[in-house]
N, C-alpha and C positions, 0 to 999 in steps of 0.2 A: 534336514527334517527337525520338526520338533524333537525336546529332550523329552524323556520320560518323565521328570518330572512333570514340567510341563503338562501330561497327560494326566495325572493328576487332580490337575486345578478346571481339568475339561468338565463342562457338561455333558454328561451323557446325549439330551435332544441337539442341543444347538454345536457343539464341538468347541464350544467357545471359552475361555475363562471365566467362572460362576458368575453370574451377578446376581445379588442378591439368595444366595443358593439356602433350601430348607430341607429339613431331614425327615423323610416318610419312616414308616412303622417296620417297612423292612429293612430300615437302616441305609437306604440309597439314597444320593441327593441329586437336587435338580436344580436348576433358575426355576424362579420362582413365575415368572413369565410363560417360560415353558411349559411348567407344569399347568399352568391355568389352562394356558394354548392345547394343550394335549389333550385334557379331561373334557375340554369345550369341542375337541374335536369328534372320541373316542365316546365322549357320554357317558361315562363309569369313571368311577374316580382310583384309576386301576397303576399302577409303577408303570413309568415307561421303560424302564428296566427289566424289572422281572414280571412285570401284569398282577403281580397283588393286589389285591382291593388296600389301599388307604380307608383309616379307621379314621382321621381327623380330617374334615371341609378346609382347613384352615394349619397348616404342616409348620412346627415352627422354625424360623430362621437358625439354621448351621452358623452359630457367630464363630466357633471353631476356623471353619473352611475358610468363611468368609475374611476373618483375618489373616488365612495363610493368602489368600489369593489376594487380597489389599497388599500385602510386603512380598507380593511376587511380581504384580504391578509395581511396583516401586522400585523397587533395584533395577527389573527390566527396562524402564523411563531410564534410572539414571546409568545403566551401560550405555544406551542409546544416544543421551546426550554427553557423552564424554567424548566423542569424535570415533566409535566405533560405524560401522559399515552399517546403512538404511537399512532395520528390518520395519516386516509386517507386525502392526500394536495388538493383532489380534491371536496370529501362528507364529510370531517368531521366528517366522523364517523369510531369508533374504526377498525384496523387493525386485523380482526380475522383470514382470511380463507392464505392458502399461494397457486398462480398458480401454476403449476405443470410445464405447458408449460413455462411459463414467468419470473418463478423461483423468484417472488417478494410475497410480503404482498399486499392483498387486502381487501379492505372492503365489506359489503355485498351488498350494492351499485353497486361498480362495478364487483361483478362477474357478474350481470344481463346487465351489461351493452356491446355494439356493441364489444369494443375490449376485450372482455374475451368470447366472444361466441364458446360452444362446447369445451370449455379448463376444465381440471380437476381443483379438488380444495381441500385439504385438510385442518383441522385445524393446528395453528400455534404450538398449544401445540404439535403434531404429528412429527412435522416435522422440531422440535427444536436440539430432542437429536440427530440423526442422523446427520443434518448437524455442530451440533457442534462436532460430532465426526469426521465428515471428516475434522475439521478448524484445532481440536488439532492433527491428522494424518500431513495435510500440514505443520503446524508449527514444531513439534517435527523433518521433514524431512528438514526444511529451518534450524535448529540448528543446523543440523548434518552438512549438508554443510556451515554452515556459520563456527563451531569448526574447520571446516578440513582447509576449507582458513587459518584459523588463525594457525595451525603449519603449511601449506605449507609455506607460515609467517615469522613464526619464523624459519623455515630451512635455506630459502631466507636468512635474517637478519644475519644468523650463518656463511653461506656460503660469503657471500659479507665479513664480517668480515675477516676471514679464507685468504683472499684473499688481504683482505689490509694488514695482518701483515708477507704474505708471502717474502717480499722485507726484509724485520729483520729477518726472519727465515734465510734465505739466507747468510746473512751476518756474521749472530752466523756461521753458520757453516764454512762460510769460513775460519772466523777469529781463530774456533777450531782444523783446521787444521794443520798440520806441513808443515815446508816451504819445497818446493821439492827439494830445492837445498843444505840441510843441509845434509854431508857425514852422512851417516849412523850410522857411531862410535862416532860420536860425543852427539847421544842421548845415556842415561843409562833410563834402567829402575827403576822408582823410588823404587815402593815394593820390587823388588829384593834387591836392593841396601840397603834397611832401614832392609830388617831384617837379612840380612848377618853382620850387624855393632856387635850385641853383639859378636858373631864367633870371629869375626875379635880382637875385644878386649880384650878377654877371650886368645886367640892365642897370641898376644903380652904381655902379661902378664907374662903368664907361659912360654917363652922365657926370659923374663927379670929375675926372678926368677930360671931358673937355670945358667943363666949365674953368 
């Protein structure tokens, strides 16, 4: 449960830690929200406290409180972030049940409380493994698409290349080419040519020899 301190820094309307809290004539204070909410409700500008009529429209701000509840905020953040156990930012007390509706962590504080009314509520332990089953479903589906970027990617990368070296391709071939204006007889064919040479010598030979 809440500390007493803690109880404290409560709103009397809303049970919450002050915000922006002011100080009526019979010395009790409220949120300043509340207070409007109440008198717009109730139509008298009466304590929600003790029902004293309020002598000021206009009640001015508890900076007192309001600094205690700013450095009560604050320490409470920084326990919270030092690797101590999930609490509620509102009651302080541990994060057990999960909404069903609201799809958040609450405490048992606020399920009873206005904005969780008629809403379902599970324990956290319940309703862990499931949704870390749908996290590692999303994710394994964000890798798939994120691999497929990465060779559409590298296709991309292949193709732009492909594309710069086609200006050199071009040029090999033309320069492999034979000039169109060279008579025809004027090529030999190399292979032919290289392996008719023994013939050829082998034939002059044996001509010189019977001569």
């Amino acid at each position: 449960m809440a500390s007493s301190v803690e109880y404290d820094y409560n709103c009397p309307v809303c049970c919450e830690i002050f915000k922006a809290p002011v100080l009526l004539s019979c010395s009790h204070s409220v949120c300043k929200e509340c207070l409007q909410q109440f008198w717009r409700t109730k139509k008298t500008q009466e304590c929600p406290v003790c029902r004293r009529r309020s002598s000021k429209e206009n009640p001015p701000v508890n900076l007192a409180l309001q600094n205690l509840c700013e450095s009560f905020l604050e320490e409470r953040n920084e326990s919270r972030s030092s690797g101590s156990e999930e609490i509620c930012s509102l009651h302080s007390e541990k994060l057990k049940l999960f909404c069903v509706e609201d799809k958040q962590p609450v405490c048992l504080v606020c399920r009873d409380s206005k904005q969780h009314i008629n809403h379902t509520f599970r324990p956290i332990s319940e309703v862990v493994p499931s949704y870390k089953e749908e996290l590692n479903t999303a994710l394994k589906s964000l890798q798939e698409k994120l691999k497929k970027r990465e060779n559409m990617k590298r296709e991309f990368e292949k193709t732009v290349q492909h594309i710069k070296e086609f200006p050199v391709t071009m040029e090999r071939v033309q320069i492999s080419q034979p000039d169109p204006q060279t008579p025809s007889g004027a090529l030999i064919h190399v292979p032919r040519y290289l392996g008719n040479l023994p013939f050829r010598a082998w034939k002059k030979m044996q001509d010189i020899v019977q001569n």
